[in-house]
Steps between C-alpha positions, in 0.01 A plus 500: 500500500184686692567689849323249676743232331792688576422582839430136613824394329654764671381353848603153428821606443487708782399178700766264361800746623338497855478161499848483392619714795347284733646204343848651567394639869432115565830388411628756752238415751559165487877509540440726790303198630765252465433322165720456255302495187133573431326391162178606316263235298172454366246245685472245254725207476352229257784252435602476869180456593437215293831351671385549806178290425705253375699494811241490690326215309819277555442488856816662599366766729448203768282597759577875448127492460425866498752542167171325313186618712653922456608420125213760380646741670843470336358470168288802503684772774210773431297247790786614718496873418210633265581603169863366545734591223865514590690272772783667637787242575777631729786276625711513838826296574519250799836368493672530845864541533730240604280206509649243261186283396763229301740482843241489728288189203822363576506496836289192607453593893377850402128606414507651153218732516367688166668848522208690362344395915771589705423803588174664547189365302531719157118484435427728788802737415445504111067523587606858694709616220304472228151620663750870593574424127143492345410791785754761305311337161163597630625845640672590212212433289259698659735782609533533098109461446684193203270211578126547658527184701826316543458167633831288583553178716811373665614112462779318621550131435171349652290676331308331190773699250702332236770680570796343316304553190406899603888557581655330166190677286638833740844468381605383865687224354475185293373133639766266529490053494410548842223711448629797687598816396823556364602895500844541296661762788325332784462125448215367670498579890234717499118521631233653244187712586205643310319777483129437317367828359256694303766774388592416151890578529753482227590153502871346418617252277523093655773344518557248173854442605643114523716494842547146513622396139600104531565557861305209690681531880163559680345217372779258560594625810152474686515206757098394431498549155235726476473586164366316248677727204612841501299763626234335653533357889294233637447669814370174689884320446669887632657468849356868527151379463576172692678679826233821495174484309505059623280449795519118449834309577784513238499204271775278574631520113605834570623520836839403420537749200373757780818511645578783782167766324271527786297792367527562094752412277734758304721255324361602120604889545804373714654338187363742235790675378302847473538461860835518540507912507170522625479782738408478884247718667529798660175393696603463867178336570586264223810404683524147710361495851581250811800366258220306329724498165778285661319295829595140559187295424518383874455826649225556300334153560530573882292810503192498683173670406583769641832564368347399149263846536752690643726481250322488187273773637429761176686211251319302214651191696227562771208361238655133525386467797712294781414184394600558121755644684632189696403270202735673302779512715511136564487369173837775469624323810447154344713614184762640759834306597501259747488670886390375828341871614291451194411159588425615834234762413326336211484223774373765771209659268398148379393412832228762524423550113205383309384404146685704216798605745514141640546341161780775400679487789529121537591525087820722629573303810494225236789657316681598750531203657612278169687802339681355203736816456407837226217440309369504153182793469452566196233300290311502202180488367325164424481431136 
């Protein structure tokens, strides 16, 4: 081996360890941060990406247009952040204490609200984290003179990322029937973020592990029956997509399987028995506000405008809208028992409302005036 050969081997080497030490500083960093896990993985994704093609072919994105018009962007991630080689996938949990998602499914006169939005919206909060996050990156890089001209960018959820695919390829977890991720220690409460970047960092090993076996309880337990096989979700029959990313009225064919879920629907990780241990935050802005995790559907219903942005002020409720709001509400208060109060008020806003809202409440007035006793709401997919 020449000098020259010798010395540049000696400098990649050299390299690799550094990178290596910053690898293990951003487990540390992270933690400080409040995540729970972080993950390292090349770009490319290949298989998914033909899936999600597929997926996208079939329709089932419904009018989640911007899933097909940004799908360049998730194939190719170096148009997000030039010269894009790693993602760095980190993972929080969101669980609250104490608030019961099965009792209060259960509990017909109560507003079951998904408990990853009960507290404060986690985009903003996770958003903050990870830009201090790709900050120490970018310091520690050129504090070290390691990398000439680190580039990194911060994603949370919105963003045109596949990032189920990033955090199983990262070792976060593996994908379960229902198309989340499934983490052995920490079932599947948990947001994911990204980090794009242009520092080529050790990378970790993805997950290849089988967490569901024969177990099928998410897909029989989901009231709409939303998926047409296991792990893939036809978003357009989800009460998620129908009760937040909807702007049109709910079909009538699911209504009834809505039940008491007025914003999202957690009944596939409710039932998912890697969920049974799962533990809660430690997030206090994660934690409920305005006891929105057990509210009677009434008081809800009988907020005004006002109240609606007061108390969903900094919450990922607040997108809805009032309307979406109201419309949701009532087609919980058509599912609810029989009760004159709820009579009364569907009967009160139906004398000022209009289109969408005038068709949903008279729909619950409707049911509450000729209600039969408990329900059936679970249905199934046309052959």
């Amino acid at each position: 081996m020449t000098s020259e050969a010798y010395q540049s081997q000696n400098i990649v080497m050299a390299a690799q360890n550094d990178f290596t030490e910053l690898r293990n500083l951003l487990n540390n960093w992270a933690q400080d941060l409040g995540f729970q896990q972080v993950g390292i993985t090349e770009t490319g994704l290949d298989e998914d990406l033909v899936r999600f093609r597929e997926w996208l072919a079939k329709g089932y994105h419904g009018s989640m247009q911007w899933m097909q018009e940004n799908a360049a962007l998730r194939e190719d991630p170096s148009l997000l952040v030039p010269g894009a080689v790693r993602v760095i996938s980190l993972r929080m949990n969101y669980l609250p204490d104490d608030t019961h998602p099965i009792k209060i499914l259960k509990s017909s006169e109560k507003a079951y609200i998904s408990r990853y939005s009960l507290g404060r919206d986690y985009h903003k909060l996770i958003r903050k984290r990870l830009a201090q996050l790709a900050k120490q990156l970018e310091a520690y890089c050129t504090d070290n003179q390691l990398f000439g001209d680190a580039q990194q960018r911060a994603f949370v959820d919105s963003a045109p990322v596949l990032e189920r695919p990033y955090a199983e390829k990262a070792g976060l977890g593996s994908t379960g029937k229902h198309t989340l991720i499934i983490n052995r220690d920490a079932g599947s409460w948990f947001f994911l973020g990204e980090i794009i970047t242009n520092i080529p960092l050790p990378v970790d090993k993805a997950s290849k592990e089988d967490l569901c076996g024969e177990c099928d309880a998410c897909l029989k337990v989901c009231p709409t029956d939303a998926f047409p096989k296991p792990y893939q979700l036809d978003a357009r029959r989800c009460i998620s997509y129908l009760t937040i990313e909807n702007k049109d009225a709910i079909p009538l064919e699911f209504r009834e399987p809505i039940g008491n879920r007025v914003f999202g629907c957690d009944d596939c990780q409710a039932i998912c028995p890697w969920n049974k241990q799962a533990p809660t935050t430690a997030e206090t802005d994660f934690q409920p506000r305005h006891e929105l995790d057990s509210s009677d559907l009434l008081r809800l219903f009988l907020w005004s405008e006002d109240e609606f942005l007061k108390f969903t002020e900094g919450s990922a409720i607040r997108r809805i809208g009032y309307e979406r709001w109201l419309r949701n509400l009532s087609v919980g208060l058509g599912n609810a028992p029989k009760s004159e109060k709820i009579i009364e008020a569907l009967k009160m806003r139906l004398a000022s409302a209009e289109g969408m809202l005038h068709e949903h409440f008279s729909w619950a007035l409707d049911r509450q005036l000729h209600f039969k006793g408990m329900r059936k709401r679970k249905i199934k997919r046309k052959p």
